[in-house]
C-alpha positions as CSV (number, residue, x, y, z in Angstrom):
1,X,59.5,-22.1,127.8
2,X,58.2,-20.0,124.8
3,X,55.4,-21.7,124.6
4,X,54.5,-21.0,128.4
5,X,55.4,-17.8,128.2
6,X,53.4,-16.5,125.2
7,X,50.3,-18.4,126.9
8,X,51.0,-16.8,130.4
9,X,51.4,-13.6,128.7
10,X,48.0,-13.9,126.8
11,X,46.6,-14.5,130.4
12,X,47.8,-11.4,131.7
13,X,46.3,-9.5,128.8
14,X,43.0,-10.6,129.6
15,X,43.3,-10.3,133.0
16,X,44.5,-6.4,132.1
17,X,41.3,-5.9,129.8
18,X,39.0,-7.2,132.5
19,X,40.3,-5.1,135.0
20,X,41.7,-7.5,138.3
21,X,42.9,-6.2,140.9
22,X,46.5,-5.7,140.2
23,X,46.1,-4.4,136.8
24,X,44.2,-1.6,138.1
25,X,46.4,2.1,137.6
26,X,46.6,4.6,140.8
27,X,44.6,7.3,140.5
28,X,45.7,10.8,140.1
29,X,45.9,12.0,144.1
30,X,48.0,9.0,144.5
31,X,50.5,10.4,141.9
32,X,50.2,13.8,143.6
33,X,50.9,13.0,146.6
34,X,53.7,11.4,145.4
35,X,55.0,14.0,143.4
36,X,54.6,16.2,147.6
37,X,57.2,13.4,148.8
38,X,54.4,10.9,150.6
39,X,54.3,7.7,148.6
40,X,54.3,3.9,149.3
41,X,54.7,0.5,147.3
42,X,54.2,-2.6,148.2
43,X,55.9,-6.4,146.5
44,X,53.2,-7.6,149.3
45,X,50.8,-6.1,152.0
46,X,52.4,-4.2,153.5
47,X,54.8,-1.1,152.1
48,X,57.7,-1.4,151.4
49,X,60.4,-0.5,154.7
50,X,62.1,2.7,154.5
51,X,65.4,1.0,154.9
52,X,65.0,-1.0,151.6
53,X,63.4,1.9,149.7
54,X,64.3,5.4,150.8
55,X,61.3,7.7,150.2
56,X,64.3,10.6,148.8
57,X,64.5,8.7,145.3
58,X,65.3,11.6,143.0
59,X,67.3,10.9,140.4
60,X,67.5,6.7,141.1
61,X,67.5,4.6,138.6
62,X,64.7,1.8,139.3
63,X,63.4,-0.6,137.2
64,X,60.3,-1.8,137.8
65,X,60.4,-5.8,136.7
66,X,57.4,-7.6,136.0
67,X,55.1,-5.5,137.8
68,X,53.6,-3.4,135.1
69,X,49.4,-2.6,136.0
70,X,49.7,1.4,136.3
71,X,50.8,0.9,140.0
72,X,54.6,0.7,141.5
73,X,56.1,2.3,138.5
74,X,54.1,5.9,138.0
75,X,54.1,6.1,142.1
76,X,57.6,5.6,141.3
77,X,58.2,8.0,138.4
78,X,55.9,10.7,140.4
79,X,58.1,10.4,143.3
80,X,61.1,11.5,141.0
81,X,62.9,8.3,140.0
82,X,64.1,7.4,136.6
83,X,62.0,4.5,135.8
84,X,61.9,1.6,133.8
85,X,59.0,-0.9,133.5
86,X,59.5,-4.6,132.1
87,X,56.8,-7.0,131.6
88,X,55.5,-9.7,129.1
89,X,52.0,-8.1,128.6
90,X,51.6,-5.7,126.9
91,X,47.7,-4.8,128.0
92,X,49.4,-4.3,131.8
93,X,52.5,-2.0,130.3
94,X,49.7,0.0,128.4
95,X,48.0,0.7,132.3
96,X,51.7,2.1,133.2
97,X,51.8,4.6,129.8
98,X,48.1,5.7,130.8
99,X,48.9,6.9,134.1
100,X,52.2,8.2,132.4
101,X,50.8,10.6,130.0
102,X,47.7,11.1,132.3
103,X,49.6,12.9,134.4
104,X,52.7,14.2,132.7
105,X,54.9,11.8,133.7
106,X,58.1,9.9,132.2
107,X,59.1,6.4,132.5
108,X,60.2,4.1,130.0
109,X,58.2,0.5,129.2
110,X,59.2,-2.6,127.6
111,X,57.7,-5.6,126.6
112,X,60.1,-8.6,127.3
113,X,60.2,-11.7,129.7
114,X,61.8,-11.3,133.1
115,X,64.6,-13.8,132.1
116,X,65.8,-11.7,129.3
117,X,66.5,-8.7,130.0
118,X,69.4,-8.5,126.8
119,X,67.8,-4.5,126.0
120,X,69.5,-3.3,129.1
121,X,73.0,-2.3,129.6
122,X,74.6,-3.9,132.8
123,X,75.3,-1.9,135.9
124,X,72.5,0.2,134.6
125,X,70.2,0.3,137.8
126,X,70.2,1.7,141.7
127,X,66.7,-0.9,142.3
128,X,64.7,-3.3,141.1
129,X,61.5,-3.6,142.3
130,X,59.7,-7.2,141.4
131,X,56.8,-7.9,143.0
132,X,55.2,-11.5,143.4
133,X,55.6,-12.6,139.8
134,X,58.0,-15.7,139.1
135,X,55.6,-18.1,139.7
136,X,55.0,-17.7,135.7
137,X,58.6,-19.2,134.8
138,X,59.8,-22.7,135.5
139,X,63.4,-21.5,136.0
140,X,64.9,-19.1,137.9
141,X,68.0,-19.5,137.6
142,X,68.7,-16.7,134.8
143,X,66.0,-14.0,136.4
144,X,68.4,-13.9,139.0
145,X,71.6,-13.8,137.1
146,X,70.0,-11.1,134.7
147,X,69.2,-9.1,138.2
148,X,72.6,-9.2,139.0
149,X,74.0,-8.3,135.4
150,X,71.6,-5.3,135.1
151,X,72.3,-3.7,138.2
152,X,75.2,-1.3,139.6
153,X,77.7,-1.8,142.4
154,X,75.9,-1.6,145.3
155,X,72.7,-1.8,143.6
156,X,69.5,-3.3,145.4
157,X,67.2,-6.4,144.6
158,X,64.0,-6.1,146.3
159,X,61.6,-9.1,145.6
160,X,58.5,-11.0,146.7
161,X,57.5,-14.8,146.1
162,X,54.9,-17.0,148.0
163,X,56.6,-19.4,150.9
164,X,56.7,-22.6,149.0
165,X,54.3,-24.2,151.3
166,X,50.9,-23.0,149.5
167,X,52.1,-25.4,146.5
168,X,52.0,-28.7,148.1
169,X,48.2,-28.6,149.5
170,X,45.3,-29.9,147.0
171,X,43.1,-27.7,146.2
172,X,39.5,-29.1,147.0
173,X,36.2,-27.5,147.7
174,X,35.4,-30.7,150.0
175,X,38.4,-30.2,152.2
176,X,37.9,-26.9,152.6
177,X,34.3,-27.0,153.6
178,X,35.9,-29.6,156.4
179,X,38.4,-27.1,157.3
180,X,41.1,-29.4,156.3
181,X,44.4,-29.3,153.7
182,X,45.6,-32.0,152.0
183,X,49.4,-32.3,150.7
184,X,49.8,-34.0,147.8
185,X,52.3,-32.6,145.6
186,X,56.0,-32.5,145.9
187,X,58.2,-29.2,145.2
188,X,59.3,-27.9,143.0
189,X,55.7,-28.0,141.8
190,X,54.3,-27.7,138.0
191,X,51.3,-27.3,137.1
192,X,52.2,-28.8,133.7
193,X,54.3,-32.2,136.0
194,X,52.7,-32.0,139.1
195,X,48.5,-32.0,137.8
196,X,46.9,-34.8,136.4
197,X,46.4,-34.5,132.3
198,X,43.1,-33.8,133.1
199,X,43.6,-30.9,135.5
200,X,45.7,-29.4,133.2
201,X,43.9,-29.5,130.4
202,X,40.8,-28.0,132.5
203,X,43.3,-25.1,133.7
204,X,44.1,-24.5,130.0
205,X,40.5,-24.0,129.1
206,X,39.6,-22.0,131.8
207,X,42.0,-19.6,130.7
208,X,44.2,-19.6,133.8
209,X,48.2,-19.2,133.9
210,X,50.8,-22.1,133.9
211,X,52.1,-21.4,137.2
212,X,55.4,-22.9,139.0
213,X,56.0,-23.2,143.1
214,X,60.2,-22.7,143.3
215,X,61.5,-24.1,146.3
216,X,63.5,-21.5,148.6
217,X,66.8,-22.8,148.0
218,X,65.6,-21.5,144.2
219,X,64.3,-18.3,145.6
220,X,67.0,-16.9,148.0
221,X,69.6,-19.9,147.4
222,X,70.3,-19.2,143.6
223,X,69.9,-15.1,144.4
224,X,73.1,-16.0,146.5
225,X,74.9,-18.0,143.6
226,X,74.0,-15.5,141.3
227,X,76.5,-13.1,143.6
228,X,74.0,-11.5,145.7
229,X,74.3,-10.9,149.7
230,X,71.1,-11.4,151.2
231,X,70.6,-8.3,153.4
232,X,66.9,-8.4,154.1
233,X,64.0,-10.9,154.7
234,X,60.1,-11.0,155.9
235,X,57.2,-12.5,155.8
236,X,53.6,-11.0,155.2
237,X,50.0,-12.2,154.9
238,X,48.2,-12.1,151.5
239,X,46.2,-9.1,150.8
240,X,43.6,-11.4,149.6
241,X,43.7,-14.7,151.4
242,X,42.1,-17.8,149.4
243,X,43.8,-20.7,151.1
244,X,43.2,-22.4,154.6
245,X,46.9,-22.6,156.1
246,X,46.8,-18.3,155.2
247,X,44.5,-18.0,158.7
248,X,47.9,-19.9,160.2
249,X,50.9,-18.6,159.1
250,X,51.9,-15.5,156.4
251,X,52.1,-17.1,152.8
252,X,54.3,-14.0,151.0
253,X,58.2,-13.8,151.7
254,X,59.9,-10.6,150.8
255,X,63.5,-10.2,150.3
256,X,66.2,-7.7,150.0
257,X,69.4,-8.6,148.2
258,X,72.7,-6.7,146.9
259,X,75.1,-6.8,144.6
260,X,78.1,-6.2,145.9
């Protein structure tokens, strides 16, 4: 699992220093207006409900996991919560300090991996915020648990994942072109179990992440054993569709859990 991180994290840099889309940091009106009270962030399309995330967050303890890029967590910070960023990479944590001292604001960052989160206290935080992002780890089983650990009593878990569907389908230019889908793998899938040796190799030298399709029983199921009440759930499109079954149904599930 080392090895897949540091690999995955590496791909992130890159992606960070070649500026994609989600490592791209809000500009400066976005951080005034959220400094005026009118802010939004999104874990997928569309923003986030009022009745997970209140827009009066003064004083809330948030931390911000896996989602470093300059976006949620100075929106959040400007909007006048105490927030803390995690992530592996550190080229998407330095997008968050830009926008930080850019515009005179505080929030902490740390580099670490989602599934261990030892630097923090427990019952530390009001919310986490963790936007589409454990698709880089084959095991969720202590993200979850760590959640749990980090946050207070009545403390909030708001987090996204793709519907476990878009993992079974073959990717093929030739299908697509025929408008048709293909299943052909079996979840949970792996890139490094699921592809041929061949494919994954070719991955590997593209430089593209080692990514893992959980199952939903891993998703929301293990939130659950890790003592969390599920106490909202939705689904939303892609903001960037790629697949064919994405004109047919929503592909990003959204999910509101807390600690009791």
């Amino acid at each position: 699992m080392r090895d897949i991180i540091k690999y995955n994290c590496a791909v992130w840099d890159n992606l960070a220093k070649s500026g994609s889309r989600w490592t791209l940091p809000v500009d400066t009106e976005v951080i005034k207006q959220a400094q005026a009270g009118t802010w939004s962030v999104h874990i997928t399309k569309k923003p986030l409900p009022s009745d997970w995330l209140p827009k009066d967050i003064q004083g809330k303890k948030i931390l911000c996991l896996a989602s470093a890029g300059g976006q949620q967590a100075p929106v959040l910070a400007a909007a006048g919560a105490d927030v803390t960023v995690v992530d592996i990479s550190l080229e998407q944590l330095a997008k968050d300090e830009f926008v930080a001292k850019r515009d005179g604001l505080m929030l902490r960052a740390i580099q670490a991996d989602m599934t261990d989160l030892n630097m923090l206290e427990d019952n530390t935080f009001d919310y986490i915020v963790s936007p589409i992002s454990n698709l880089y780890i084959p095991d969720l089983t202590r993200l979850w648990t760590e959640c749990y650990r980090v946050l207070v009593s009545g403390g909030i878990l708001l987090a996204s994942f793709y519907n476990p569907v878009l993992f079974i389908f073959e990717r093929s230019e030739l299908l697509e072109k025929q408008g048709l889908i293909k299943p052909n793998f079996i979840l949970p899938y792996s890139d490094i179990e699921s592809l041929s040796n061949e494919k994954y190799q070719q991955k590997l030298e593209q430089g593209e992440a080692i990514i893992f399709g959980h199952t939903l029983s891993q998703q929301i199921g293990l939130q659950m054993e890790a003592g969390f009440l599920l106490a909202g759930f939705y689904e939303d499109q892609h903001p960037t569709p790629r697949f064919i079954i994405e004109k047919h149904m929503d592909t990003l599930i959204a999910t509101k859990a807390i600690k009791p």
